[in-house]
N, CA and C of each residue as an Amber inpcrd file, in Angstrom:
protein
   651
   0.8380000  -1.1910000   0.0000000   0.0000000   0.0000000   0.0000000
   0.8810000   1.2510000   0.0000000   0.6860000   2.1130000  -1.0210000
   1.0710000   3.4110000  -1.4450000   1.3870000   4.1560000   0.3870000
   2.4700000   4.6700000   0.8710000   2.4230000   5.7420000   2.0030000
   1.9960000   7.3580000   0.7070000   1.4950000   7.8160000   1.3360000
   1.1470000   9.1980000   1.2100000   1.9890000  10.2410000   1.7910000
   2.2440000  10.8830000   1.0070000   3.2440000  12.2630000   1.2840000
   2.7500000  12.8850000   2.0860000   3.0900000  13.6500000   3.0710000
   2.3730000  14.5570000   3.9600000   2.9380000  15.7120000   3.1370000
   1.4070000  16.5390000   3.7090000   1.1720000  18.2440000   2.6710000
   2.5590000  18.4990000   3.1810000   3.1980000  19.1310000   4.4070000
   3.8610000  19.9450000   4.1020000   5.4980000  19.5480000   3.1230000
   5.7300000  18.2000000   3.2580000   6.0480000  17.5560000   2.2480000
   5.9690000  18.3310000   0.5220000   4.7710000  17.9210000   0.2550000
   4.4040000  18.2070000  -0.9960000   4.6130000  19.8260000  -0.9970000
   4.0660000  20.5240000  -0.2320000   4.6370000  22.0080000  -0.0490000
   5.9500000  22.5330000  -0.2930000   6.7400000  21.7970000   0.1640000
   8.1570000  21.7190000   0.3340000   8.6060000  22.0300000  -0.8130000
   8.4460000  20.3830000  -1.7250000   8.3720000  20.1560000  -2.9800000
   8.0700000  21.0840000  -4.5450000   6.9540000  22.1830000  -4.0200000
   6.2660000  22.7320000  -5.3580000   6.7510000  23.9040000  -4.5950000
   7.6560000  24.1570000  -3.5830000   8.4130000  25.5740000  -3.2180000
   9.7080000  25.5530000  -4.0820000   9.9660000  24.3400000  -4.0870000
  11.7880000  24.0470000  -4.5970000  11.6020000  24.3790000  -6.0750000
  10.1250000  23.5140000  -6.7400000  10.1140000  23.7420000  -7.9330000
  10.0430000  25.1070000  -8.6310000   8.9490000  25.7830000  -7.9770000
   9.0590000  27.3640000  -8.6200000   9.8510000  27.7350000  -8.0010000
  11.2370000  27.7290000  -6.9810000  12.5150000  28.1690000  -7.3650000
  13.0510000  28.0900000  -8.6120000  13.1720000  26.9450000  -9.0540000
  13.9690000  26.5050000 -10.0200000  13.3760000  27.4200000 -11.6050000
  11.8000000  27.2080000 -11.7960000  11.3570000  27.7470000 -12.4680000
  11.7560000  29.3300000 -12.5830000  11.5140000  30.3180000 -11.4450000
  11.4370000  31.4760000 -11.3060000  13.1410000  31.5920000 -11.7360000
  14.1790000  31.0920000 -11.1190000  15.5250000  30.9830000 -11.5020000
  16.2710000  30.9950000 -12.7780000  14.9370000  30.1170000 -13.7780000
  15.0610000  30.0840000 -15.2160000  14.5340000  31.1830000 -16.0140000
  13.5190000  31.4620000 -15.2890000  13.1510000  32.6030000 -16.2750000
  14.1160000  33.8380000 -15.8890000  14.3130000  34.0360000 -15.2200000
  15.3490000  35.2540000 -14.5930000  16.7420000  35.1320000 -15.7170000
  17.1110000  33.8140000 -15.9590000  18.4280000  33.8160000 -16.7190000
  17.7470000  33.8950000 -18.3040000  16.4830000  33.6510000 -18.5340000
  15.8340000  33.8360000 -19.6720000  15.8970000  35.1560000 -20.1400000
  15.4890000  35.5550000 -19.6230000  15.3210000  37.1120000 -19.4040000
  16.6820000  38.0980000 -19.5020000  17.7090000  37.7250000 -18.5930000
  18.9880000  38.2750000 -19.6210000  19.7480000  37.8670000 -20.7340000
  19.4340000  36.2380000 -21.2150000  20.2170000  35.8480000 -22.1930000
  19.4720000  34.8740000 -22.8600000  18.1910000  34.7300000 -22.9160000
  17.2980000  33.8030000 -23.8380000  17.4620000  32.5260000 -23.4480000
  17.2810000  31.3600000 -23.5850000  16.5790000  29.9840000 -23.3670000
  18.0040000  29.8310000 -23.3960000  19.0850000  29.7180000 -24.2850000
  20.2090000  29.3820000 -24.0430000  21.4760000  29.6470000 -23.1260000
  20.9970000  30.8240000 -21.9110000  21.6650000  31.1640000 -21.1530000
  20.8440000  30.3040000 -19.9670000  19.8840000  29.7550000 -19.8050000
  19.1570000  29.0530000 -18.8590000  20.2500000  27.4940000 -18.7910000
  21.2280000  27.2330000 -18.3020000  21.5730000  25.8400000 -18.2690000
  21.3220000  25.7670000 -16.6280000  21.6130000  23.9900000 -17.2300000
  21.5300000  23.4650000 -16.2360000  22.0000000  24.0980000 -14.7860000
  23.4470000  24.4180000 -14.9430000  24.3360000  24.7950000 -14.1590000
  24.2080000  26.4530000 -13.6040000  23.7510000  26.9860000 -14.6500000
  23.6030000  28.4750000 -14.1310000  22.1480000  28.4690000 -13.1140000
  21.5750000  27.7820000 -13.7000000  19.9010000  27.7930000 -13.1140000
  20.4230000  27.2440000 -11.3310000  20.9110000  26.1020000 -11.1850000
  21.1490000  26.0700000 -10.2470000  22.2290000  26.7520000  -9.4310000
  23.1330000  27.8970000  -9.9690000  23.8460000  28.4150000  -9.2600000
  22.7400000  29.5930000  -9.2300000  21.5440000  29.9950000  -9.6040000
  20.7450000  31.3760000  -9.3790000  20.1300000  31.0560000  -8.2300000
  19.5700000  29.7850000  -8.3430000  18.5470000  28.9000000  -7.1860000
  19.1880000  28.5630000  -5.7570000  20.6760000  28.4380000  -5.9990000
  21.7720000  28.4960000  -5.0620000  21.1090000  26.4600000  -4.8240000
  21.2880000  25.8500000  -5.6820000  20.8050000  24.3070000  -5.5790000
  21.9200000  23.5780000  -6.4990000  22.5930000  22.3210000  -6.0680000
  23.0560000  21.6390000  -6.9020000  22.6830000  20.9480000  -8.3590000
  23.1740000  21.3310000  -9.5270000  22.6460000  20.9640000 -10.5400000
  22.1620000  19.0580000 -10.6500000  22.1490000  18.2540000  -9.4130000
  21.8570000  17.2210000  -8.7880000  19.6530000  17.6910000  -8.7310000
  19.8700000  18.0980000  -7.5370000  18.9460000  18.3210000  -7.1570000
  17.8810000  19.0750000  -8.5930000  18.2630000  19.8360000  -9.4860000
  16.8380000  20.2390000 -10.1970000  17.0660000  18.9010000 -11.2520000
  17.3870000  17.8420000 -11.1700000  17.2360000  16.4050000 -12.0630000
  16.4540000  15.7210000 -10.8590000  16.3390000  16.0480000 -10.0720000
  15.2750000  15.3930000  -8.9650000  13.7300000  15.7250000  -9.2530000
  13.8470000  16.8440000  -9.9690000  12.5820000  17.6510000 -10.0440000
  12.1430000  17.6260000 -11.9680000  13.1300000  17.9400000 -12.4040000
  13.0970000  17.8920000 -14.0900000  14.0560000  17.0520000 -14.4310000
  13.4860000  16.0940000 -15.3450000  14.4310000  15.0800000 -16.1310000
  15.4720000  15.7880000 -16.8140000  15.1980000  16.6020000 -17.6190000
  16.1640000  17.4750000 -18.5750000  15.5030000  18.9780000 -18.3980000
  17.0700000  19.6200000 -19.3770000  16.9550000  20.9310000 -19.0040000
  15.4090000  21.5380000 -19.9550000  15.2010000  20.6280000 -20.9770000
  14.0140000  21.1550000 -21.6000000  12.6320000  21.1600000 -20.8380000
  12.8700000  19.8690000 -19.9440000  11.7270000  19.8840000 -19.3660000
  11.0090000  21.1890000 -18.6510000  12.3390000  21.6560000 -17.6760000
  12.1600000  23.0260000 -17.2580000  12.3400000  24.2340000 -17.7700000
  12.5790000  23.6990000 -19.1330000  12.2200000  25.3170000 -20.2220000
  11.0010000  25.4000000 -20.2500000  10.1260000  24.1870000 -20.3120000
   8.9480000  23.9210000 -20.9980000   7.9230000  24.1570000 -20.1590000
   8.5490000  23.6400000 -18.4060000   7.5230000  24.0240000 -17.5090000
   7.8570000  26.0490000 -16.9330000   8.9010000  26.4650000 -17.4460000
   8.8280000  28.0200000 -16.7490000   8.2760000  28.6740000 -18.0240000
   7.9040000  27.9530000 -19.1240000   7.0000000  28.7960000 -20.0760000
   5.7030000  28.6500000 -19.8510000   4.9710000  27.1690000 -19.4530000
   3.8790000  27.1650000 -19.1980000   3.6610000  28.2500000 -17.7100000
   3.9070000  28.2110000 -16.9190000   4.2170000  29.0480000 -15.5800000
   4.0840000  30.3940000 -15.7710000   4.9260000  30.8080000 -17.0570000
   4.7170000  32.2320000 -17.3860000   3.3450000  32.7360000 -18.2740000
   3.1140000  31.9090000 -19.2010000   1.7310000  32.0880000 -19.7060000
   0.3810000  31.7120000 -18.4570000   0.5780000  30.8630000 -17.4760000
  -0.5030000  30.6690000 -17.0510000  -0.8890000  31.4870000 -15.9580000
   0.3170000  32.1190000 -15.6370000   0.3290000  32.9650000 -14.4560000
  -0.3730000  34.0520000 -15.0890000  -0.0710000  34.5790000 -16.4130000
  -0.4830000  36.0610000 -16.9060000  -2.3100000  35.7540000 -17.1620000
  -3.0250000  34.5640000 -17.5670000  -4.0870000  34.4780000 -18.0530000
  -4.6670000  34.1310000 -16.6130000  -3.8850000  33.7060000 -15.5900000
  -4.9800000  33.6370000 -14.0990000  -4.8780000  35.2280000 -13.4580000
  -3.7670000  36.0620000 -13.3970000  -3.8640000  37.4180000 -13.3370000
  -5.1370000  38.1740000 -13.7800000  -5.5410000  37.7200000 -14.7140000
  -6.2940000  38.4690000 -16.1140000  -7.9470000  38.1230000 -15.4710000
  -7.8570000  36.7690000 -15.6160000  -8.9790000  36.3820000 -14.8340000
  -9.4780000  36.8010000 -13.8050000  -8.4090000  36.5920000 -13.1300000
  -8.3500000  37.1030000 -11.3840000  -9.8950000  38.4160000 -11.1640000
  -9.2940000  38.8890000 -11.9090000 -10.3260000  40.2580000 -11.8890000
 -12.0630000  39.8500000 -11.7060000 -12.1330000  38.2860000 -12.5140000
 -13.6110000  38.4010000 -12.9120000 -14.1570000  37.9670000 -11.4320000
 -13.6100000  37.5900000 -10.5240000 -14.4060000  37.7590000  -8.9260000
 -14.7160000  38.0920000  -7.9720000 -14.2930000  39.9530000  -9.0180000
 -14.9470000  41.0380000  -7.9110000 -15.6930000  41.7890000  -9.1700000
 -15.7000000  41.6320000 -10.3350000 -16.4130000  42.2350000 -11.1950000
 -17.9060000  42.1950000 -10.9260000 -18.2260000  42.8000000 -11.5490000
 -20.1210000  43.2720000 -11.3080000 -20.7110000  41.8510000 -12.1850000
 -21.7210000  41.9100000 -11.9010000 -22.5000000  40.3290000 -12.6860000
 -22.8650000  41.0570000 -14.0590000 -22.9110000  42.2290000 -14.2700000
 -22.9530000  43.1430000 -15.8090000 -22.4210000  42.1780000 -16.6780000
 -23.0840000  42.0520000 -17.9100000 -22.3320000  40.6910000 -18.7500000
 -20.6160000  41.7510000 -19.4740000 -21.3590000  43.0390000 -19.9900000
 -20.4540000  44.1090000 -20.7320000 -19.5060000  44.6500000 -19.4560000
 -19.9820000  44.3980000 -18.1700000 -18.4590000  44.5750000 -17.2860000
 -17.9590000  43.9310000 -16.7750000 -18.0460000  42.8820000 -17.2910000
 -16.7460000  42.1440000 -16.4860000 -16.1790000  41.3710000 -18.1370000
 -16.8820000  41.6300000 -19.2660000 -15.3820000  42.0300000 -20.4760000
 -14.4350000  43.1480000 -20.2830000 -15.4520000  44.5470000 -20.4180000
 -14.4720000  45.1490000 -19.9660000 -13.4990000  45.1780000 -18.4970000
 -13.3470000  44.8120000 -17.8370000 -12.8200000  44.2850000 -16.8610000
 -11.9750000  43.2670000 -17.0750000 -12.1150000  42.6620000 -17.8460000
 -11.2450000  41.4980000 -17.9830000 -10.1070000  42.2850000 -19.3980000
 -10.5080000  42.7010000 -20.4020000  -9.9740000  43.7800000 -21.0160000
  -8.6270000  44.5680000 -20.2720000  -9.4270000  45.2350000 -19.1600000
  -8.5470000  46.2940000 -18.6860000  -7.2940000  45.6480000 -17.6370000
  -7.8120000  44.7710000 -17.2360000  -7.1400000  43.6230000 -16.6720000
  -5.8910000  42.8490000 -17.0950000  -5.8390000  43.0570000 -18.7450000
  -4.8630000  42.4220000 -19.5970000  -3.8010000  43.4520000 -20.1490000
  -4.3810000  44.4020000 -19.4640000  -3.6270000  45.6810000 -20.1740000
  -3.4250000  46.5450000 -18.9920000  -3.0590000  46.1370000 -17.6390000
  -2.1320000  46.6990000 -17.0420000  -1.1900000  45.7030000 -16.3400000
  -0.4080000  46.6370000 -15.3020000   0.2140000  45.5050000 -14.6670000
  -0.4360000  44.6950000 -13.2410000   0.0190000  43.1850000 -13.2730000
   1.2290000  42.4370000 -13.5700000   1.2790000  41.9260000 -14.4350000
   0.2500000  42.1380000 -15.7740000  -0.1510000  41.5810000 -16.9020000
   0.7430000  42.4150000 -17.6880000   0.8090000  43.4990000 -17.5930000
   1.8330000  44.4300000 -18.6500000   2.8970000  44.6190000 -17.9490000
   3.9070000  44.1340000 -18.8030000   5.2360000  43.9460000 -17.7630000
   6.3040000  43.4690000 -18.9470000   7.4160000  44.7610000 -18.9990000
   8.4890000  44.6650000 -19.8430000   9.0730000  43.0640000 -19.7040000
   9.1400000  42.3690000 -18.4670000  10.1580000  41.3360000 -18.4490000
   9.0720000  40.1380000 -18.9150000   7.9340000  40.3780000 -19.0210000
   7.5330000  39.1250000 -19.6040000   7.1510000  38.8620000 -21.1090000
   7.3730000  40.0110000 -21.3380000   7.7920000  39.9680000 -23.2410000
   8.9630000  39.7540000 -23.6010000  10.0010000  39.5400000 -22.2430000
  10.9540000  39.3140000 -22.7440000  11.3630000  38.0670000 -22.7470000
  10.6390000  37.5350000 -21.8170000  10.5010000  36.1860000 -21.8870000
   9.7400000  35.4640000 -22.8510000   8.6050000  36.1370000 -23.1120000
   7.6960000  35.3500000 -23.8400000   8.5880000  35.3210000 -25.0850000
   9.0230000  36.4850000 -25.6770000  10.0090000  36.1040000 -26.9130000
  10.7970000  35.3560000 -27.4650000  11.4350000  35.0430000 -25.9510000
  12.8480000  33.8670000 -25.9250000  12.0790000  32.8420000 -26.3590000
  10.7340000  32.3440000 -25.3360000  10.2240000  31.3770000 -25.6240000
   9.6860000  30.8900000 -26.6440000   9.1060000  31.6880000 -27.2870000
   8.5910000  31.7280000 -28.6180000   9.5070000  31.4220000 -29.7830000
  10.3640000  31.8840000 -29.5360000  11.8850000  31.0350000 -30.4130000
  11.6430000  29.2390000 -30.3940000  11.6630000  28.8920000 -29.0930000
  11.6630000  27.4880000 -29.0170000  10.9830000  26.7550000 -29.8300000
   9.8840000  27.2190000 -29.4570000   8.1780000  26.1630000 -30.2600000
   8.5600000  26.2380000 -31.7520000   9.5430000  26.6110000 -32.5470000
  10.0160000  26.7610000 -33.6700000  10.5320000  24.7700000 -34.0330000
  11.0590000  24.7170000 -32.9090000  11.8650000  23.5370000 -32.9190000
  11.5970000  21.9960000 -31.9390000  10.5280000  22.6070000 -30.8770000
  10.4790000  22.1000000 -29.8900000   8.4820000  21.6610000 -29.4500000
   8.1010000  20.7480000 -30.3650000   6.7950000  20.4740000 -30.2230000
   6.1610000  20.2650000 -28.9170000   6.6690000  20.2120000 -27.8490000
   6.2040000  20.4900000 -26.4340000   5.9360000  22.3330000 -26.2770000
   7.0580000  22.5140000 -26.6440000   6.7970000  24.3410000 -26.4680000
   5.9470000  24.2440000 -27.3880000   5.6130000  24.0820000 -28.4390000
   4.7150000  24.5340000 -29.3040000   3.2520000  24.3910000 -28.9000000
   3.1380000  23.0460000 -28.1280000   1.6910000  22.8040000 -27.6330000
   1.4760000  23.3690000 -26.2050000   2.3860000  23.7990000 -25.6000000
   2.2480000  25.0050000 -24.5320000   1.4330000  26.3310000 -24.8820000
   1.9850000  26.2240000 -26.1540000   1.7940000  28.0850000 -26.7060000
   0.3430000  27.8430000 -26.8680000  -0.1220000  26.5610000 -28.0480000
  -1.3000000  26.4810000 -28.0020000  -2.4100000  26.5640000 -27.2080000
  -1.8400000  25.3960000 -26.4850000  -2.8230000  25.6790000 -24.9230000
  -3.1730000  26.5740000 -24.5790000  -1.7140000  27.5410000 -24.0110000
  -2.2870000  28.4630000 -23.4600000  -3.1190000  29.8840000 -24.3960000
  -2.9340000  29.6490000 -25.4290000  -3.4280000  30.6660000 -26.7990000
  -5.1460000  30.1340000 -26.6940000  -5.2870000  29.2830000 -26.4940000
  -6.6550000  28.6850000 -26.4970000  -7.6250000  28.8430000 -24.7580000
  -7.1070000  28.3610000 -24.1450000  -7.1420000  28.9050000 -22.4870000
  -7.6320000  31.0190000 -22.3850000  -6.5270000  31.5950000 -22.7230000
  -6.7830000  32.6880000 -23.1940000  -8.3100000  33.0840000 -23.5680000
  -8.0090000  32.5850000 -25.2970000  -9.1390000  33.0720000 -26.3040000
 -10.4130000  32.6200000 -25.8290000 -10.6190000  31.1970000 -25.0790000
 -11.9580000  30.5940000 -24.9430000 -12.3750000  31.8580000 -23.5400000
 -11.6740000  32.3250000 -22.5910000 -12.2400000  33.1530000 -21.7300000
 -12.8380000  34.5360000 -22.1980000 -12.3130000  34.8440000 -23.5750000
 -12.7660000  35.4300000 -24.2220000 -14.0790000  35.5760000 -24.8870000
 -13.8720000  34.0060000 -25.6140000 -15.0240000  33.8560000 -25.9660000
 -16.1980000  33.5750000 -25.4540000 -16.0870000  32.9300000 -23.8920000
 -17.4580000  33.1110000 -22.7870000 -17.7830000  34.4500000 -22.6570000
 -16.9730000  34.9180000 -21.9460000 -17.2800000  36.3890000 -21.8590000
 -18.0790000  37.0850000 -23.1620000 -18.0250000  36.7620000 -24.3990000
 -18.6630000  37.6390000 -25.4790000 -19.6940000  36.6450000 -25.5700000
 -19.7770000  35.7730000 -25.7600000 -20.8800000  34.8510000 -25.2590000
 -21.9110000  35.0860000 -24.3480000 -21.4910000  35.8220000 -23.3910000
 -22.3930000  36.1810000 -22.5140000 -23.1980000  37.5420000 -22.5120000
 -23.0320000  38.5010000 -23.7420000 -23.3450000  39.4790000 -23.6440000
 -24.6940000  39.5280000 -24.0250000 -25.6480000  40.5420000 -23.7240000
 -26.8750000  40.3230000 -24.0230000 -27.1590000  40.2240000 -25.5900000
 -25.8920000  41.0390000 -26.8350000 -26.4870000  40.9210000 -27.7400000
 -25.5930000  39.7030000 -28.8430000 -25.0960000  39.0410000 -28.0200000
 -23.9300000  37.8950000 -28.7340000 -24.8180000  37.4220000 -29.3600000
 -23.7060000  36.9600000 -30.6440000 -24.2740000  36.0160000 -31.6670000
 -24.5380000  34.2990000 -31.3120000 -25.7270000  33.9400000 -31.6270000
 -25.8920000  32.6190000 -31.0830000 -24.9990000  31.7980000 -31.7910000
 -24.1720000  31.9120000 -32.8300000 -23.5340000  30.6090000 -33.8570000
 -22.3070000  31.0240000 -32.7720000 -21.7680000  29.3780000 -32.6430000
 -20.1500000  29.4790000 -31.9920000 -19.2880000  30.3550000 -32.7010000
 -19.2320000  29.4960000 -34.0070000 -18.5840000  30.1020000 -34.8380000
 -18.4430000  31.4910000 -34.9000000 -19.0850000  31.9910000 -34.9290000
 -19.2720000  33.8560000 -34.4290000 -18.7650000  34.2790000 -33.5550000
 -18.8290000  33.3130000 -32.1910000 -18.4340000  33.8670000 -31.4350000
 -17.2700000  33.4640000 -31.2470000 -16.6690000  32.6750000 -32.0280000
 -15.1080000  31.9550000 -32.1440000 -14.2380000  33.2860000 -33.1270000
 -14.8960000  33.6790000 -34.2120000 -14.1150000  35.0880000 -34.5790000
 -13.9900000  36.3500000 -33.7430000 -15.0960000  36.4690000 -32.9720000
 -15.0880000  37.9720000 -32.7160000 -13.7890000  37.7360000 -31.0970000
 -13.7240000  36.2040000 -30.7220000 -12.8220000  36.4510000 -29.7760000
 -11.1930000  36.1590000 -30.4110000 -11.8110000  35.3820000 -31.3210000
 -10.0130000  35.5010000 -32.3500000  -9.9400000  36.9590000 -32.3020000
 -10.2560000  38.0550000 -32.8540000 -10.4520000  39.3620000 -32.9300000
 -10.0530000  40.3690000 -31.7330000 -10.7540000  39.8420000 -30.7200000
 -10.4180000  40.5600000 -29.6630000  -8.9210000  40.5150000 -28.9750000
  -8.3030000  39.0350000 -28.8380000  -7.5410000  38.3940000 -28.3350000
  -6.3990000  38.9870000 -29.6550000  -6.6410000  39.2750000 -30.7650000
  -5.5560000  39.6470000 -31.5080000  -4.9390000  41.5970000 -31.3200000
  -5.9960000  42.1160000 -31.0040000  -5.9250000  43.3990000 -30.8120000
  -5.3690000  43.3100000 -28.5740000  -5.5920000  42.5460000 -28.0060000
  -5.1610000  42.9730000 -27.0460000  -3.3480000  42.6400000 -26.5760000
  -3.5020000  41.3080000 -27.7500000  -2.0750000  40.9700000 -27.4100000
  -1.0950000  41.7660000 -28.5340000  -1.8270000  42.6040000 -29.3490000
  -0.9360000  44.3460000 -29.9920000  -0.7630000  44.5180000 -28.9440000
  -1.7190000  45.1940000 -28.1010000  -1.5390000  46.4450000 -27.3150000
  -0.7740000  46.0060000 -26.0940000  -0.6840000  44.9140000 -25.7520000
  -0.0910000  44.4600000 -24.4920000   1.6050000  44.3150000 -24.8610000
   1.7280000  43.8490000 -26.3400000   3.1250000  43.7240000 -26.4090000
   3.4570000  45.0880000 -26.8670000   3.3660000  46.1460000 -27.3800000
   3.5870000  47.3450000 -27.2020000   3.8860000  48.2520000 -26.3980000
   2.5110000  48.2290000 -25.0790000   2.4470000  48.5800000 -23.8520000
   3.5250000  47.8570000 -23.2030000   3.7680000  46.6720000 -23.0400000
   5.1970000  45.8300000 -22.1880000   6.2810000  46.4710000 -22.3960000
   6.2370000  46.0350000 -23.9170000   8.0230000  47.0170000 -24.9020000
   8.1660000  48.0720000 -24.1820000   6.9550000  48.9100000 -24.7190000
   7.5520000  50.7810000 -24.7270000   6.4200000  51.1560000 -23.7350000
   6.7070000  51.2180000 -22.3000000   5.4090000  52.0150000 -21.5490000
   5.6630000  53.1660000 -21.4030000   7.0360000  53.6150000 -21.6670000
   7.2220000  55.0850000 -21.9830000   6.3460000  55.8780000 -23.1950000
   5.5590000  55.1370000 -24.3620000   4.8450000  55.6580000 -24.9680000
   3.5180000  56.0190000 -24.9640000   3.0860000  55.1700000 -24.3090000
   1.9980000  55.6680000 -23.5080000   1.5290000  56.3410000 -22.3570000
   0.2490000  57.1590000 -22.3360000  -0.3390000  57.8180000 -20.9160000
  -0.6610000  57.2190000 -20.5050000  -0.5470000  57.1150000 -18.7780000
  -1.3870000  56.2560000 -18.0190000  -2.8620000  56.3190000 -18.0430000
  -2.7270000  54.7510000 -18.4110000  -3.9160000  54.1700000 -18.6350000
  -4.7340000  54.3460000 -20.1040000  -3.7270000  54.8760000 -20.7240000
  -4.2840000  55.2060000 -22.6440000  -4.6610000  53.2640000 -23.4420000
  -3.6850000  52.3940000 -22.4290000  -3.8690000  51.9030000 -23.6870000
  -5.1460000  50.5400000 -23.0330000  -5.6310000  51.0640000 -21.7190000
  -6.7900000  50.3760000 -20.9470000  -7.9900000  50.6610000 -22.1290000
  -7.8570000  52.2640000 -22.0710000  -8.8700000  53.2580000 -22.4960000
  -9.0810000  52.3690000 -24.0210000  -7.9340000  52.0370000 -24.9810000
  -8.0260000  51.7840000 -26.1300000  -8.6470000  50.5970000 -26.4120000
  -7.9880000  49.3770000 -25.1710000  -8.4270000  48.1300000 -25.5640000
  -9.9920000  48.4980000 -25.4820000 -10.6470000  48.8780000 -24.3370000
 -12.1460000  48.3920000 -23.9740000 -12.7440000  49.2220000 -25.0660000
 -12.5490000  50.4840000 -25.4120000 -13.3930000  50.7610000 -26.5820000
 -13.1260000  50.3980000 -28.0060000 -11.9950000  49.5000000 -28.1980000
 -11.9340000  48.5980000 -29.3810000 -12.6030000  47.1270000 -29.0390000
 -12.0740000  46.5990000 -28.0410000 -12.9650000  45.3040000 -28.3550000
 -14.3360000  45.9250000 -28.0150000 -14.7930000  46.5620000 -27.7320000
 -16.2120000  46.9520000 -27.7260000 -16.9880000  47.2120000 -28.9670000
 -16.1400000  48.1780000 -29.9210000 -16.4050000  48.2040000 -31.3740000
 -16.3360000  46.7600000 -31.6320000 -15.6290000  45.7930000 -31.7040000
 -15.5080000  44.5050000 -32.5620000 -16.8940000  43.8580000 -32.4700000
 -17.4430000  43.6350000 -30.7450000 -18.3080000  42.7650000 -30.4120000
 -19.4160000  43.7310000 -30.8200000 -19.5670000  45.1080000 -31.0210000
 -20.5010000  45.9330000 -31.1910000 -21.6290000  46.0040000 -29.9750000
 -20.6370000  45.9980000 -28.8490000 -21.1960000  47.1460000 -27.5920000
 -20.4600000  48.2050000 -27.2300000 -20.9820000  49.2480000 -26.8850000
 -20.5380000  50.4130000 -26.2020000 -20.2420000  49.9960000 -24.8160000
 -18.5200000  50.0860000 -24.4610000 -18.2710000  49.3690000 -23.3300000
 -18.1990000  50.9660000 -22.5020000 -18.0480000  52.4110000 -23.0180000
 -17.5980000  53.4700000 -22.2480000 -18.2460000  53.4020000 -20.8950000
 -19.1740000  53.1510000 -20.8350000 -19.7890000  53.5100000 -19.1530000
 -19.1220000  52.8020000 -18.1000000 -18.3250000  52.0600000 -18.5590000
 -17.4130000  50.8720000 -17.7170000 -16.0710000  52.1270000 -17.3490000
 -15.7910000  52.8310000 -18.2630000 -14.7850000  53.4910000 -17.6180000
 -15.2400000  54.9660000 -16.8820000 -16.4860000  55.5520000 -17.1610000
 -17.4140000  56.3050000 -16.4350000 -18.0570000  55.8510000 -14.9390000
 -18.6430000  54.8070000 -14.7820000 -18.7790000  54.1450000 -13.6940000
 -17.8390000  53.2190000 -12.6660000 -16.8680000  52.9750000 -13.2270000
 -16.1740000  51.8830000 -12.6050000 -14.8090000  52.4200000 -12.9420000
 -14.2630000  53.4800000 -12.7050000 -13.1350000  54.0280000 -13.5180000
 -11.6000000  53.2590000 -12.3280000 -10.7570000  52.1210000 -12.9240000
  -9.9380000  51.7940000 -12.1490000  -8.6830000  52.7600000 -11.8210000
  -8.0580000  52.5640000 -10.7270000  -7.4130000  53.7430000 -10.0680000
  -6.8130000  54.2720000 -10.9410000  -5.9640000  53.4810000 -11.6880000
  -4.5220000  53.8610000 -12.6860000  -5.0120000  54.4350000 -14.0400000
  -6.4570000  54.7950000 -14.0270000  -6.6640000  54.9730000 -15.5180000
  -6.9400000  56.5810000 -15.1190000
């Protein structure tokens, strides 16, 4: 019969790991996927390059898991928002909108990561079905949300473009906004997303930033 790990055990365990993770992306981040070795990762983590083969078979493995980590963290951020949002179907898109387009969602170092990573899936069909995933994870929260509006189109399909659509105009403005936030006014490019995806789905989202105006905008 199986013994069972005790939690703080397992705690222990998924502390060491997002060391290791957070460690990788950090060396990602100054020198791309190929400055992440084995050996540096564990001299950032201050861990014997022993110990993260305890945790990841190979060094890809933990390329593969600090990319999923970094995409999933930014789309539960994003989310995050929808469980203090109003039950309004048109505010808590916009909300989820404005949500994707500031920070910890807009954030120079995770375009810089996401870039490195995005190199990989070139070569590396695990990264590639990461990207997917999480590209789909993303878009489908999208597409509930427009789904839910009072005047959504009943065909999926409809509502499978207008969130391809939306999801293509926010991840402009987010990798722009990340790059260069020196080019923008605070909170210009909140202002832009919600009254563009609002044009797409063809609601007037403005009263969301009239009524509910978030601090930074």
């Amino acid at each position: 019969m199986a013994v069972e790990r005790k939690p703080y055990r397992r705690e222990a365990e998924d502390k060491r790991r997002l060391a290791l993770i957070e460690a990788t992306l950090a060396l990602v981040s100054e020198g791309g996927a190929a400055t992440a070795t084995v050996r540096a990762i564990a001299a950032r983590a201050g861990v014997t390059p022993g110990l993260i083969r305890h945790y990841f078979h190979t060094k890809e493995e933990l390329i593969a898991a600090s990319y999923r980590h970094l995409m999933t963290s930014m789309i539960t951020d994003t989310a995050g928002v929808l469980t203090s949002a109003p039950r309004d179907a048109n505010a808590r898109l916009a909300a989820f909108v404005a949500a994707s387009l500031r920070p910890p969602v807009l954030d120079r170092e995770a375009v810089v990561r996401w870039a490195a990573f995005i190199q990989e899936t070139r070569n590396s069909p695990v990264m590639l079905d990461i990207h997917h995933q999480t590209y789909l994870a993303f878009r489908d929260q999208l597409q509930g949300l427009i789904a839910a509006l009072p005047n959504a189109p009943t065909r999926i399909d409809e509502q499978r473009r207008l969130a391809i659509a939306c999801n293509a105009l926010i991840d402009g403005l987010w990798l722009e906004g990340s790059t260069l936030p020196e080019a923008f006014a605070k909170g210009e490019l909140v202002r832009i997303g919600i009254k563009a995806v609002g044009a797409i789905v063809g609601v007037d989202l403005n009263y969301y930033l009239l009524l509910s105006e978030p601090p930074d905008l």
